[in-house]
PyMOL Python script that loads the backbone (N, CA, C, O; Angstrom):
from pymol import cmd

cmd.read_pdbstr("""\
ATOM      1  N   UNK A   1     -16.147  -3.811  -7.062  1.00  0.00           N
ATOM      2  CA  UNK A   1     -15.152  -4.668  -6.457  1.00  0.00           C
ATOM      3  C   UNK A   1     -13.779  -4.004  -6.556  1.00  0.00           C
ATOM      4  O   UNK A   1     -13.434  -3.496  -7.623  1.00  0.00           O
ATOM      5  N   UNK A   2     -12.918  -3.986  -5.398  1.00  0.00           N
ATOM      6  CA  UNK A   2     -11.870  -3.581  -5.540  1.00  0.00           C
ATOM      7  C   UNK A   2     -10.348  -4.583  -5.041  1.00  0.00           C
ATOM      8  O   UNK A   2     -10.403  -5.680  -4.485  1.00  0.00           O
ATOM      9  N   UNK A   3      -9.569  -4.127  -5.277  1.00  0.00           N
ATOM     10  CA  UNK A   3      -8.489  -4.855  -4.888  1.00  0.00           C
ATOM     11  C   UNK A   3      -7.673  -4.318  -3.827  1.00  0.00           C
ATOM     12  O   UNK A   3      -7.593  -3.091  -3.888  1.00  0.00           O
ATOM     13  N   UNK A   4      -6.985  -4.897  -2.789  1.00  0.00           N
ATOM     14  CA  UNK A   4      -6.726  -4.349  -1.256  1.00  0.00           C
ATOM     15  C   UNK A   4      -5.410  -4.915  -0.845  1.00  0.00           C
ATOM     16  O   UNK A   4      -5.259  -6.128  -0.989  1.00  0.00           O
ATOM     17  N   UNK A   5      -4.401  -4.176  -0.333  1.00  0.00           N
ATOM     18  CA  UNK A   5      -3.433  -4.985  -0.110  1.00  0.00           C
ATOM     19  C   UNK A   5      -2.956  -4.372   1.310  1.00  0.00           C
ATOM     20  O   UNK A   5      -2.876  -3.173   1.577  1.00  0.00           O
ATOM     21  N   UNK A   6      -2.681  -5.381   2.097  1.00  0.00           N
ATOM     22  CA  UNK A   6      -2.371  -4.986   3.580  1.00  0.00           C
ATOM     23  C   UNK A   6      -0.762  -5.496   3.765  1.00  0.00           C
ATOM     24  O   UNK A   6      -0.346  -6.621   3.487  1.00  0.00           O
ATOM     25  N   UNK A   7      -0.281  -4.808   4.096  1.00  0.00           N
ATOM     26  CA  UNK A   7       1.027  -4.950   4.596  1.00  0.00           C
ATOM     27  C   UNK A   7       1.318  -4.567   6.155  1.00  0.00           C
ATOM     28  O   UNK A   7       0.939  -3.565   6.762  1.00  0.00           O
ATOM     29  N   UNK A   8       1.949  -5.443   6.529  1.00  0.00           N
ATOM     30  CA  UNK A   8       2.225  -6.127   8.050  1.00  0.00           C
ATOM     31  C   UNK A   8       3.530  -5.428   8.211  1.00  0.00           C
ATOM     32  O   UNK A   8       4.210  -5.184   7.214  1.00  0.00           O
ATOM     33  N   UNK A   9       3.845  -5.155   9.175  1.00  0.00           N
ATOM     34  CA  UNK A   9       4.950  -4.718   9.912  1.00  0.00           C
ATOM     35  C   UNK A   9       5.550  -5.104  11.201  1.00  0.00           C
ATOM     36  O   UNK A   9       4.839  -4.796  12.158  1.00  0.00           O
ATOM     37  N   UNK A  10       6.300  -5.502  11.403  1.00  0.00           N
ATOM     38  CA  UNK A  10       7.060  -5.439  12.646  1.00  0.00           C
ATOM     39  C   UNK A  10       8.096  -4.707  13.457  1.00  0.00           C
ATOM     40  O   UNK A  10       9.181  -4.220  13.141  1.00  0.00           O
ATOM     41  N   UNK A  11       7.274  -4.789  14.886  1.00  0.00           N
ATOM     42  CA  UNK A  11       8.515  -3.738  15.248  1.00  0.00           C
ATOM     43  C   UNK A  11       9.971  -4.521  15.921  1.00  0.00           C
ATOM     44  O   UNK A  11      10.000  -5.396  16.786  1.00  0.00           O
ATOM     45  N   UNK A  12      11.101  -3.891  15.216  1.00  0.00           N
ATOM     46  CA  UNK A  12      12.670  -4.416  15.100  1.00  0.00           C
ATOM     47  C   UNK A  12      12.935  -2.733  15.057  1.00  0.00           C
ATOM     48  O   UNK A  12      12.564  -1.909  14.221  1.00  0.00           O
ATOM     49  N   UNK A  13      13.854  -2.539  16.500  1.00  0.00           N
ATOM     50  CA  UNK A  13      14.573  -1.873  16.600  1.00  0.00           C
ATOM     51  C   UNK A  13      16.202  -1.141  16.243  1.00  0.00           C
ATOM     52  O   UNK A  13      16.804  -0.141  16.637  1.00  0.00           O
ATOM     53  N   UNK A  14      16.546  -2.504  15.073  1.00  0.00           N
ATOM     54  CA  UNK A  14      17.744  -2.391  14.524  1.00  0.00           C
ATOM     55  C   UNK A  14      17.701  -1.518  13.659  1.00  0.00           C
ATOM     56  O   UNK A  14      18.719  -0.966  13.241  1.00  0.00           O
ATOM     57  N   UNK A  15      16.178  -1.176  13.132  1.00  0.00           N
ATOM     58  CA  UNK A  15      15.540   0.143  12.026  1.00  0.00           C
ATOM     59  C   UNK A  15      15.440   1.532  12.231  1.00  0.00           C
ATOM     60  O   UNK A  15      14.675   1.797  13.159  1.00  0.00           O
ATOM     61  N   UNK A  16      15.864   2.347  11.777  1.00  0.00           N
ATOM     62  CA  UNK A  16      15.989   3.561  12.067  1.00  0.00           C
ATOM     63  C   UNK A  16      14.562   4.131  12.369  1.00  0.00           C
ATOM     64  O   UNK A  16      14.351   5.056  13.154  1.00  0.00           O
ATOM     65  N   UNK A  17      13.224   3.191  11.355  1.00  0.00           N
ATOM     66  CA  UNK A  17      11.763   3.236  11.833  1.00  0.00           C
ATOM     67  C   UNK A  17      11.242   2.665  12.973  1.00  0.00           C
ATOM     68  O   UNK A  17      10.053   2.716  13.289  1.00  0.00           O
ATOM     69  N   UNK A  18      12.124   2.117  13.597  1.00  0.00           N
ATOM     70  CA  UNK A  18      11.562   0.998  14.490  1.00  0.00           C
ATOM     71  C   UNK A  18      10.245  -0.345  14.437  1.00  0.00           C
ATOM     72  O   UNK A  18       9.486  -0.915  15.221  1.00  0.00           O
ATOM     73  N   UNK A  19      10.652  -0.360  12.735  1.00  0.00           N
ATOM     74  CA  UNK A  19       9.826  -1.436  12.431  1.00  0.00           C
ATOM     75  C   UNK A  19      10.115  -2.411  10.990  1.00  0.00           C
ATOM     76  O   UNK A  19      10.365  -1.693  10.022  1.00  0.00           O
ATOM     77  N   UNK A  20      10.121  -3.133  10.840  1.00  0.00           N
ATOM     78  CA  UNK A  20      10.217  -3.870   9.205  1.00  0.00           C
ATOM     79  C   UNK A  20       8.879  -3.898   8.886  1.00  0.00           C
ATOM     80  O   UNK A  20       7.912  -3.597   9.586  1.00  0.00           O
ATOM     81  N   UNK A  21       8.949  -4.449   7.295  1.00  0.00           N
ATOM     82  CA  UNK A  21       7.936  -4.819   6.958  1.00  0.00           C
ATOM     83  C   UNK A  21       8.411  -6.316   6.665  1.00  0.00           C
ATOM     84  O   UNK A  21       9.513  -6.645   6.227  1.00  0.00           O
ATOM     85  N   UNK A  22       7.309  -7.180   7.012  1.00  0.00           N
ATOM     86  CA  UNK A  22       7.427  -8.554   7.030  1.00  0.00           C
ATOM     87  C   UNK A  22       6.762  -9.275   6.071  1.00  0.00           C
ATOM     88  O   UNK A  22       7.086 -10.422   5.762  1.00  0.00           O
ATOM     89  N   UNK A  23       5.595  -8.499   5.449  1.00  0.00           N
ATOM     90  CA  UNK A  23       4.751  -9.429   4.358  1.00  0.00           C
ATOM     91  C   UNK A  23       3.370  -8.244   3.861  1.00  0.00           C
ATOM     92  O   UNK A  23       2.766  -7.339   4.437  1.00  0.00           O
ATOM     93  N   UNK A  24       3.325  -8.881   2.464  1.00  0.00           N
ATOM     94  CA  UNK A  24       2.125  -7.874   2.208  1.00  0.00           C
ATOM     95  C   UNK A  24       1.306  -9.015   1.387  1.00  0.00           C
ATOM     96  O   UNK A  24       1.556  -9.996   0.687  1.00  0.00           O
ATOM     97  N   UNK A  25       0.638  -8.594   1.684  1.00  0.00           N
ATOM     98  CA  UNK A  25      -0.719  -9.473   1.422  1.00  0.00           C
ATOM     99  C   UNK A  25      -2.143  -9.012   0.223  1.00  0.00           C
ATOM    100  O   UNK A  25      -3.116  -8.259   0.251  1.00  0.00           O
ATOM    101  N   UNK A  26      -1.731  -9.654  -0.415  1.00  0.00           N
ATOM    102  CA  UNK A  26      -3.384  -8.602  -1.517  1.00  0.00           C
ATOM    103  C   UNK A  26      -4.442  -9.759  -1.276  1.00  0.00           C
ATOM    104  O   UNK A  26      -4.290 -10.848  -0.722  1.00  0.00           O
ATOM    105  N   UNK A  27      -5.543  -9.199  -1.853  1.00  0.00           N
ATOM    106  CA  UNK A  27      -7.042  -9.668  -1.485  1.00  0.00           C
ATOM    107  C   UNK A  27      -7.551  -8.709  -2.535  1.00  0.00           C
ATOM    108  O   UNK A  27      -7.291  -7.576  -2.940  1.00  0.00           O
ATOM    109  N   UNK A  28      -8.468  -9.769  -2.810  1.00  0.00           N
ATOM    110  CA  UNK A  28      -9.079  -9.285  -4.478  1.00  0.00           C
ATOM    111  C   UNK A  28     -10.794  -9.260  -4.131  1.00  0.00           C
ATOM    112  O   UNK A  28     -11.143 -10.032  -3.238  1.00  0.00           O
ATOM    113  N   UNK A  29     -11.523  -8.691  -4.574  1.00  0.00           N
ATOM    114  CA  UNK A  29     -13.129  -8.618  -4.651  1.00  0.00           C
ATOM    115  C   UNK A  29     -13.486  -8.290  -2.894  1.00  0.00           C
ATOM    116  O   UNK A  29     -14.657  -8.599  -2.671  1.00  0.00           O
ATOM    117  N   UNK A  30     -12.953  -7.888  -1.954  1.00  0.00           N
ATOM    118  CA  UNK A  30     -13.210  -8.049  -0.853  1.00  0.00           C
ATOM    119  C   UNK A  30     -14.198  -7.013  -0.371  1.00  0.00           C
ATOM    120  O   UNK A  30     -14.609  -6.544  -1.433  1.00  0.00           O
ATOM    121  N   UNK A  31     -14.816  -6.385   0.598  1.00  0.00           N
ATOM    122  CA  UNK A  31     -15.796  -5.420   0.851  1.00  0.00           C
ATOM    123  C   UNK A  31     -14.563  -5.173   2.277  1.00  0.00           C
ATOM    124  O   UNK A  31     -13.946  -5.921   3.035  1.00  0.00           O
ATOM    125  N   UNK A  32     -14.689  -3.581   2.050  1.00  0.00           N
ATOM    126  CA  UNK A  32     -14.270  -2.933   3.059  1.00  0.00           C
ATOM    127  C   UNK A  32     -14.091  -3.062   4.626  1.00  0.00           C
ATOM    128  O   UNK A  32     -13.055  -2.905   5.272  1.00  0.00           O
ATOM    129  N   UNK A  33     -15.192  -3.344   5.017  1.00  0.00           N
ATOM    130  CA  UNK A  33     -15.754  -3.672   6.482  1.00  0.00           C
ATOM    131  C   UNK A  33     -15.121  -4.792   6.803  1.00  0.00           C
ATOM    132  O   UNK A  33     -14.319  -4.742   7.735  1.00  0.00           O
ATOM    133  N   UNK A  34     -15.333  -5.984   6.132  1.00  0.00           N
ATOM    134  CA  UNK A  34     -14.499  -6.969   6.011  1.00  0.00           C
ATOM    135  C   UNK A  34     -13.045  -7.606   6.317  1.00  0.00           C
ATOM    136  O   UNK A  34     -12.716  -8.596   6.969  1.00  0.00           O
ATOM    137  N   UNK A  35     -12.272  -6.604   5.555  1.00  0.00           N
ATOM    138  CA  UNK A  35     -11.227  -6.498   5.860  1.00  0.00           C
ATOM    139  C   UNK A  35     -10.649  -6.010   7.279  1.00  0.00           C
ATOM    140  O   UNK A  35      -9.756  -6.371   8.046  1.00  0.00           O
ATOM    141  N   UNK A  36     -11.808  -4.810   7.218  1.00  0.00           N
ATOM    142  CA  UNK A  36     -10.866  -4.179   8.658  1.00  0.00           C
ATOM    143  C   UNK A  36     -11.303  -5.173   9.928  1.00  0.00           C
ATOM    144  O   UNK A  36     -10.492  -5.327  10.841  1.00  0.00           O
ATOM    145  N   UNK A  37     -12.154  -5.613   9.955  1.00  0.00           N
ATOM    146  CA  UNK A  37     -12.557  -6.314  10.697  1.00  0.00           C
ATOM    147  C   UNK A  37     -11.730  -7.544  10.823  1.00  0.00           C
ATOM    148  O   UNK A  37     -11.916  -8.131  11.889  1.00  0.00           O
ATOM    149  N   UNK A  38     -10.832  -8.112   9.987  1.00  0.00           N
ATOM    150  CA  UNK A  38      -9.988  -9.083  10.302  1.00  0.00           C
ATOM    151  C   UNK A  38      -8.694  -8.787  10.721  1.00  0.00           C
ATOM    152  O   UNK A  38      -7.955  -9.583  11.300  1.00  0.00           O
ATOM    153  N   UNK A  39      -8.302  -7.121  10.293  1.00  0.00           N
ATOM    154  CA  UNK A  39      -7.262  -6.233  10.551  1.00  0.00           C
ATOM    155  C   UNK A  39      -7.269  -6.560  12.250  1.00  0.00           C
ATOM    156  O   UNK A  39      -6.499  -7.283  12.882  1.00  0.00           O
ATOM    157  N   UNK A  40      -8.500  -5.704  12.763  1.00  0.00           N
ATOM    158  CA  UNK A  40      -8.730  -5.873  14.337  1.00  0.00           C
ATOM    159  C   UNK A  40      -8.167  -7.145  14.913  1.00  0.00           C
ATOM    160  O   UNK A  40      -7.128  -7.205  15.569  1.00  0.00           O
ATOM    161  N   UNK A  41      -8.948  -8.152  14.606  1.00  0.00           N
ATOM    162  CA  UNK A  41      -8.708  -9.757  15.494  1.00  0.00           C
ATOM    163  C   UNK A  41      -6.878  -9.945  14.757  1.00  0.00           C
ATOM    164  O   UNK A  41      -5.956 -10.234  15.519  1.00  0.00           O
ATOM    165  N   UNK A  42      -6.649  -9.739  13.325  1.00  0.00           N
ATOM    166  CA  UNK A  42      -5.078  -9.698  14.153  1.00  0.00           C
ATOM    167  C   UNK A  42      -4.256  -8.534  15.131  1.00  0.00           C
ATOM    168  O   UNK A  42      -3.437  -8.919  15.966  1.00  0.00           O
ATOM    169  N   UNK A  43      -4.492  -7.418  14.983  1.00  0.00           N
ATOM    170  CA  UNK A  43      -3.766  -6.687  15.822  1.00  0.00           C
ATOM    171  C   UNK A  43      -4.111  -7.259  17.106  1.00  0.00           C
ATOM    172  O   UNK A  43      -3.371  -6.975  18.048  1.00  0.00           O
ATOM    173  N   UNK A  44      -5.278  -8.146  17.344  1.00  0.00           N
ATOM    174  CA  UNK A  44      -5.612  -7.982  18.829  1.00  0.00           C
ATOM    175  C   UNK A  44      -4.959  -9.560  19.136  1.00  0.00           C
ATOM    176  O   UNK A  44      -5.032  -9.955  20.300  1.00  0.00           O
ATOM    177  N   UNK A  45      -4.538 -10.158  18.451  1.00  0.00           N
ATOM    178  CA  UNK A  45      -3.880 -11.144  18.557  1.00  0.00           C
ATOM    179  C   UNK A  45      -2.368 -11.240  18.791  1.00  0.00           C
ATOM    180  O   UNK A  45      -1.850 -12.085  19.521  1.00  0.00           O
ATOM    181  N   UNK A  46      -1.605 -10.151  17.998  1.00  0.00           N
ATOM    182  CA  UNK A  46      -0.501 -10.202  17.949  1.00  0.00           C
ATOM    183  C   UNK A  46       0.012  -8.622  18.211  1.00  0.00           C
ATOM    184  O   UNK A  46       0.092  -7.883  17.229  1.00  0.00           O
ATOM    185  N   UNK A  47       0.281  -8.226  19.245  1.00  0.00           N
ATOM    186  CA  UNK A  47       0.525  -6.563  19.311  1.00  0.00           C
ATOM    187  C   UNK A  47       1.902  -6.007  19.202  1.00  0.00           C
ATOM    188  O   UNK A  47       2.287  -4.905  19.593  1.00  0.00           O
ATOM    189  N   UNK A  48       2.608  -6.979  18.588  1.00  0.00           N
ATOM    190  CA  UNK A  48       3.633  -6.675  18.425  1.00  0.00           C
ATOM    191  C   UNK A  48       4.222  -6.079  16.355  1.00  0.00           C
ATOM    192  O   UNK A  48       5.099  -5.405  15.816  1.00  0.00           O
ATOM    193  N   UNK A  49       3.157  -6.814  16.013  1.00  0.00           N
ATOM    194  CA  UNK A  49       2.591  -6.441  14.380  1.00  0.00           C
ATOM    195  C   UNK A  49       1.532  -5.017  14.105  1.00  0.00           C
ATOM    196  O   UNK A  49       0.711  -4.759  14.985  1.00  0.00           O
ATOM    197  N   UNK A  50       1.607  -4.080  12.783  1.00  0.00           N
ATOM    198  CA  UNK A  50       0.862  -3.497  12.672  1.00  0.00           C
ATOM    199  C   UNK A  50       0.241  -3.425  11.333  1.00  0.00           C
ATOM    200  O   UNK A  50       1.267  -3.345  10.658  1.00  0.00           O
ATOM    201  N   UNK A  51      -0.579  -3.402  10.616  1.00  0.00           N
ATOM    202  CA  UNK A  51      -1.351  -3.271   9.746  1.00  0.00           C
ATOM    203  C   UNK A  51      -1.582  -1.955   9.011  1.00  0.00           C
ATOM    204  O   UNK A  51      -1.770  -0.813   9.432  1.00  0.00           O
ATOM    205  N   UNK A  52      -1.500  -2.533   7.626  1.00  0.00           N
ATOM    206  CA  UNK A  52      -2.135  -0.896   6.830  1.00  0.00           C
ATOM    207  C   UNK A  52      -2.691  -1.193   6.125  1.00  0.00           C
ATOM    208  O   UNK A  52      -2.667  -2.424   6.142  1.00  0.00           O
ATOM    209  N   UNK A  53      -3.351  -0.809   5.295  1.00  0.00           N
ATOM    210  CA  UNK A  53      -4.706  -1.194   4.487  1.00  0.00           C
ATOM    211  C   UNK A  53      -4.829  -0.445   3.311  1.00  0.00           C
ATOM    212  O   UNK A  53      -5.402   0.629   3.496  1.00  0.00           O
ATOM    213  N   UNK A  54      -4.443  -0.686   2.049  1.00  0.00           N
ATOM    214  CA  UNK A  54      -3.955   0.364   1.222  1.00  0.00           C
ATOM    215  C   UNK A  54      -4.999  -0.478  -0.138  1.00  0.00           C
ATOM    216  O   UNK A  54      -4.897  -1.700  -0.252  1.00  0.00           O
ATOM    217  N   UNK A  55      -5.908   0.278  -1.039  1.00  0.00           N
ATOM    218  CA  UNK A  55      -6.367   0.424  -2.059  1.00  0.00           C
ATOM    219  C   UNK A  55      -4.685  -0.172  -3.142  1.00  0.00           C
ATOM    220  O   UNK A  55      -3.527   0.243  -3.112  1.00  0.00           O
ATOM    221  N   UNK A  56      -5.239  -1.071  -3.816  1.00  0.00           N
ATOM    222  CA  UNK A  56      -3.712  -1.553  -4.306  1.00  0.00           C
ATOM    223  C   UNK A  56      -3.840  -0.913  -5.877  1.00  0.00           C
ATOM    224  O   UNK A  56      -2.960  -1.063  -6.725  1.00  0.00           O
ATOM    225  N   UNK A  57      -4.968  -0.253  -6.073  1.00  0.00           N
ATOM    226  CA  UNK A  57      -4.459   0.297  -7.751  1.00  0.00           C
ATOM    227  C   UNK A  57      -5.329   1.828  -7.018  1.00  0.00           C
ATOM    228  O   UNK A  57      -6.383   1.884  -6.385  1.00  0.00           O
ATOM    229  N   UNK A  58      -4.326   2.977  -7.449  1.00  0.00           N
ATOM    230  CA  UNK A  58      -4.984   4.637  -6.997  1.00  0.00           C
ATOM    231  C   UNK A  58      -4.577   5.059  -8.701  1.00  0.00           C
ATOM    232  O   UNK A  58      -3.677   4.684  -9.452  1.00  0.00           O
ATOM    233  N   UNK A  59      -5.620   5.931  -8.840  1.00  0.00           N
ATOM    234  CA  UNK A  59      -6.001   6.770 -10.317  1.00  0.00           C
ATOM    235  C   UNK A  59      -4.798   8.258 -10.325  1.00  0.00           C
ATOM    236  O   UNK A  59      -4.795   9.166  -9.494  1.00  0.00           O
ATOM    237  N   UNK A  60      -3.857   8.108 -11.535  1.00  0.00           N
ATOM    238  CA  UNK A  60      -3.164   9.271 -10.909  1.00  0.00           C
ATOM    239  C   UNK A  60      -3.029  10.042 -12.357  1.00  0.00           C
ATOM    240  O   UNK A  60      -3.290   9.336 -13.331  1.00  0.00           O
ATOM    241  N   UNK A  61      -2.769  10.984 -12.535  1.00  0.00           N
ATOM    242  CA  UNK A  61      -2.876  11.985 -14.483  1.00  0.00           C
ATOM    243  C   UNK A  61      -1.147  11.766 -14.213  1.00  0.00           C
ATOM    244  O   UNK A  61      -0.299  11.697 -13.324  1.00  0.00           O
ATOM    245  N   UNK A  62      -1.346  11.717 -15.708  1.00  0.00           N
ATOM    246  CA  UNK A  62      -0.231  11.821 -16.335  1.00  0.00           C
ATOM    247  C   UNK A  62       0.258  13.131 -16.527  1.00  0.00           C
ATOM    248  O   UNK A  62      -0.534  13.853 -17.133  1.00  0.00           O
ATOM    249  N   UNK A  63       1.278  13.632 -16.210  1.00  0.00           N
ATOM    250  CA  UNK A  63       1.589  14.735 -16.232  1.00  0.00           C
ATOM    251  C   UNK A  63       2.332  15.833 -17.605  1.00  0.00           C
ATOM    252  O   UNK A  63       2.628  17.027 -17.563  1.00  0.00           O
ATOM    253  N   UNK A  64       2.453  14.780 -18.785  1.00  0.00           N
ATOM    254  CA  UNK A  64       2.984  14.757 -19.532  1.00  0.00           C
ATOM    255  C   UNK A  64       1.693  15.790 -20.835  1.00  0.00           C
ATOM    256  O   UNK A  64       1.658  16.819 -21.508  1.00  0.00           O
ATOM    257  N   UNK A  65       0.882  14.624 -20.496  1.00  0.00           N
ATOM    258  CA  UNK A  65      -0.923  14.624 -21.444  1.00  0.00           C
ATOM    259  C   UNK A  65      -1.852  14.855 -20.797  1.00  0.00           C
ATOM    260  O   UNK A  65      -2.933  15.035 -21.358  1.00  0.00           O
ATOM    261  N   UNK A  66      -1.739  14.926 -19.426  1.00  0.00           N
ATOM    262  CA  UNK A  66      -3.447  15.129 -18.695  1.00  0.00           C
ATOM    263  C   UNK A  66      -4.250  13.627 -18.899  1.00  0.00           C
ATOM    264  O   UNK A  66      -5.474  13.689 -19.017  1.00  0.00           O
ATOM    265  N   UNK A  67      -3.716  12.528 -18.935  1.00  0.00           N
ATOM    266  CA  UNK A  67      -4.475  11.438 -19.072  1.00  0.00           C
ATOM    267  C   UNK A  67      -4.411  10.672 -17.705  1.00  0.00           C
ATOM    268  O   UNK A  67      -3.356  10.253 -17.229  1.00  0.00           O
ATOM    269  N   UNK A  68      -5.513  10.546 -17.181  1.00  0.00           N
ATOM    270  CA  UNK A  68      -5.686   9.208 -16.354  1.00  0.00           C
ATOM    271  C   UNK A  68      -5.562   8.278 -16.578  1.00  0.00           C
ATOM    272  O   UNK A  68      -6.127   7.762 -17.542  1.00  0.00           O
ATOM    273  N   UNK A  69      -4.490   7.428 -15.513  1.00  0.00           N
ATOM    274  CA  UNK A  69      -4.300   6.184 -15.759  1.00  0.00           C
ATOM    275  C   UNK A  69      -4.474   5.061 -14.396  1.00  0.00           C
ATOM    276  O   UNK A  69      -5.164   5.740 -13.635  1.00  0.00           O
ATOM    277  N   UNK A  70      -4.321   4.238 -13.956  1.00  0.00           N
ATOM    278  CA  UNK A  70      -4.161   2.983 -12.984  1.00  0.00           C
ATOM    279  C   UNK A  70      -2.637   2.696 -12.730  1.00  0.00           C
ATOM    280  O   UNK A  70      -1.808   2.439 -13.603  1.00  0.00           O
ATOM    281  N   UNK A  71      -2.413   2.786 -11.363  1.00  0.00           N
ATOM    282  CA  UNK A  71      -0.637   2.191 -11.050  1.00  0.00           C
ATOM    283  C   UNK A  71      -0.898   1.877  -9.747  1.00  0.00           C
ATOM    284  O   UNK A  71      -1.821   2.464  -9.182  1.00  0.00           O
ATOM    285  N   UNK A  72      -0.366   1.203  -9.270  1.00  0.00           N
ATOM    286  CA  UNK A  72       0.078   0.060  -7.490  1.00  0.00           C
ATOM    287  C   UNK A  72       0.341   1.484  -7.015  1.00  0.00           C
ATOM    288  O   UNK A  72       0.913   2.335  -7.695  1.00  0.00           O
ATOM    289  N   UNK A  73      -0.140   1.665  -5.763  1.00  0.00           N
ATOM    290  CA  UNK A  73       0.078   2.220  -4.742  1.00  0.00           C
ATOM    291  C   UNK A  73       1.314   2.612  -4.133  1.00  0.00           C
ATOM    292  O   UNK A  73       1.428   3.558  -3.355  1.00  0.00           O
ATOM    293  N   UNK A  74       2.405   1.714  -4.583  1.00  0.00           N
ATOM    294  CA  UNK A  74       3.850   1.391  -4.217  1.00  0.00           C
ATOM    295  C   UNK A  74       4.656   1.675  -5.189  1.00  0.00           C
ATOM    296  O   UNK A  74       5.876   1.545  -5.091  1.00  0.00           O
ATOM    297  N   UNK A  75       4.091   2.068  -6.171  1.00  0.00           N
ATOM    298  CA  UNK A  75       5.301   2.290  -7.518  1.00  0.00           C
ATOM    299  C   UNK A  75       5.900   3.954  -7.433  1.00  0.00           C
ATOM    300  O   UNK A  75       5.433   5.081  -7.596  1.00  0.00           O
ATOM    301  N   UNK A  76       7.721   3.101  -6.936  1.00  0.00           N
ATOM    302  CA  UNK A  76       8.065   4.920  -6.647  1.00  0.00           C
ATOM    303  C   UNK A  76       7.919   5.715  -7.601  1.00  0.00           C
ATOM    304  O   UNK A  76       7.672   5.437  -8.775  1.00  0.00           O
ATOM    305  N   UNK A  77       8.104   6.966  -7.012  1.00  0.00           N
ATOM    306  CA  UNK A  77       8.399   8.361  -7.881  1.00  0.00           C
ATOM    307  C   UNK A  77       8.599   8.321  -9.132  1.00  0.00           C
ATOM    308  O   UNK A  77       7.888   8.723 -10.054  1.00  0.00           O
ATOM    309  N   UNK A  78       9.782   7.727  -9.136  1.00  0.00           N
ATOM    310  CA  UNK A  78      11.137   7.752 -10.449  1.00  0.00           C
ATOM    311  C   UNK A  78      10.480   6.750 -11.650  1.00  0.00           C
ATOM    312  O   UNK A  78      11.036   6.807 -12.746  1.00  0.00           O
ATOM    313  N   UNK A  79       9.619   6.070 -11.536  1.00  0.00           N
ATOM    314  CA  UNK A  79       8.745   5.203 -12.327  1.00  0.00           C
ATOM    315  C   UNK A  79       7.473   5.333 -12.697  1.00  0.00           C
ATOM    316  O   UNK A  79       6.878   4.433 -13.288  1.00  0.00           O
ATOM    317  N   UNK A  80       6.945   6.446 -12.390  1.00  0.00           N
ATOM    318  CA  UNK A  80       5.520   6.958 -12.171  1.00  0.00           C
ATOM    319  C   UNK A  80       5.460   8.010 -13.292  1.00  0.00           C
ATOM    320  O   UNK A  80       5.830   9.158 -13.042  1.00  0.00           O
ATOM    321  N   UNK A  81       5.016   7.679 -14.510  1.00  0.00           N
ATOM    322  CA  UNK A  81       4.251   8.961 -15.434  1.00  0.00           C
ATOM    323  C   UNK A  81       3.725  10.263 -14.426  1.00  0.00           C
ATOM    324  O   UNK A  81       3.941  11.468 -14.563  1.00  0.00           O
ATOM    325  N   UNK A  82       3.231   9.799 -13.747  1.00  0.00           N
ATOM    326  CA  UNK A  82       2.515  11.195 -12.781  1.00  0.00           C
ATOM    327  C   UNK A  82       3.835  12.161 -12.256  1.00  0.00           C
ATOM    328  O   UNK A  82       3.653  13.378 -12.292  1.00  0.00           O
ATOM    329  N   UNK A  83       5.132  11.661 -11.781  1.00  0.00           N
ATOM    330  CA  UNK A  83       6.237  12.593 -11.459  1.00  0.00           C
ATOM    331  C   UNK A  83       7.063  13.132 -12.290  1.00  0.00           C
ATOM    332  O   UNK A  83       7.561  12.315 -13.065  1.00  0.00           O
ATOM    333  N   UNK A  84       7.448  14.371 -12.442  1.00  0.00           N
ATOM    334  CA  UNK A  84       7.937  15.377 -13.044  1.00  0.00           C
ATOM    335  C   UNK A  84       9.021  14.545 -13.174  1.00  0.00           C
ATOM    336  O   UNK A  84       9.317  14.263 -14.335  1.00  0.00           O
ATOM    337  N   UNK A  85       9.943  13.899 -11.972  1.00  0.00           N
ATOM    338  CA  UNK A  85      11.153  12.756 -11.611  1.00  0.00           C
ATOM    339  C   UNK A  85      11.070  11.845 -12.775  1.00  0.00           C
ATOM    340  O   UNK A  85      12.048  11.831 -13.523  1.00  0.00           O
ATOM    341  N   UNK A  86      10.181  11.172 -13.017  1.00  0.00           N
ATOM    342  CA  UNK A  86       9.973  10.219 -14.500  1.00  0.00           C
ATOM    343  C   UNK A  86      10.370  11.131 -15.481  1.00  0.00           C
ATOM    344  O   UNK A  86      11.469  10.862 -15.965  1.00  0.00           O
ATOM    345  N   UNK A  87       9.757  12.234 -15.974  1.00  0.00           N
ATOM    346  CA  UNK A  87      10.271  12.793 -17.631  1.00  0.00           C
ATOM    347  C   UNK A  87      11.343  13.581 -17.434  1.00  0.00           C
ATOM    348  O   UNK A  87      11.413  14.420 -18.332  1.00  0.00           O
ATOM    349  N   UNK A  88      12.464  13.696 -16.409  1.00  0.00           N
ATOM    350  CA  UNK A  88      13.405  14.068 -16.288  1.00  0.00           C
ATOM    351  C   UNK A  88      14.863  13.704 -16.931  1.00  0.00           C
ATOM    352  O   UNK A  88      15.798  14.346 -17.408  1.00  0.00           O
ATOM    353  N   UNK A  89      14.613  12.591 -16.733  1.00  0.00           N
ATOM    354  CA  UNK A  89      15.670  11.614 -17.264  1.00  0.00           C
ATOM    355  C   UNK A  89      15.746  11.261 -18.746  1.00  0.00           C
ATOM    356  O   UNK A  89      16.603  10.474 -19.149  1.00  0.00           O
TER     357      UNK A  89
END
""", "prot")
cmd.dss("prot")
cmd.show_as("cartoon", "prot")
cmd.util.cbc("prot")
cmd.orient("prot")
């Protein structure tokens, strides 16, 4: 079982990306197929939104010890045992 978090976007041209992000969404125990498959019926609902589909915990070494650990997908640089940027400071 894994944990999944999709974050939605919109496109707003006031963004230098030409898009915001509007909401992120996690989902816990879900099966793969599943998900994307509900990904589809919204994009095909709303085409003005886009979808990403991101594994919400990725395995990354510590760079310090060589130890594997668990962190969010989203946790910048500067906060991350894994970046050289973390034991800098």
């Amino acid at each position: 079982m894994r944990d999944w978090t999709i974050e939605v976007y919109k496109k707003d041209r006031r963004f230098k990306t030409g898009e915001t992000l509007i909401q992120k969404k996690e989902y816990k125990s879900k099966i793969l197929a599943e998900m994307r498959n509900e990904m589809r019926f919204l994009v095909k609902s709303n085409s003005a939104l886009r979808y990403e589909l991101h594994k919400t915990y990725v395995t990354r070494t510590n760079i310090l010890d060589g130890t594997e650990f668990q962190e969010r997908y989203d946790t910048p640089r500067v906060c991350s045992p894994s970046s050289e940027l973390f034991w800098s400071f």
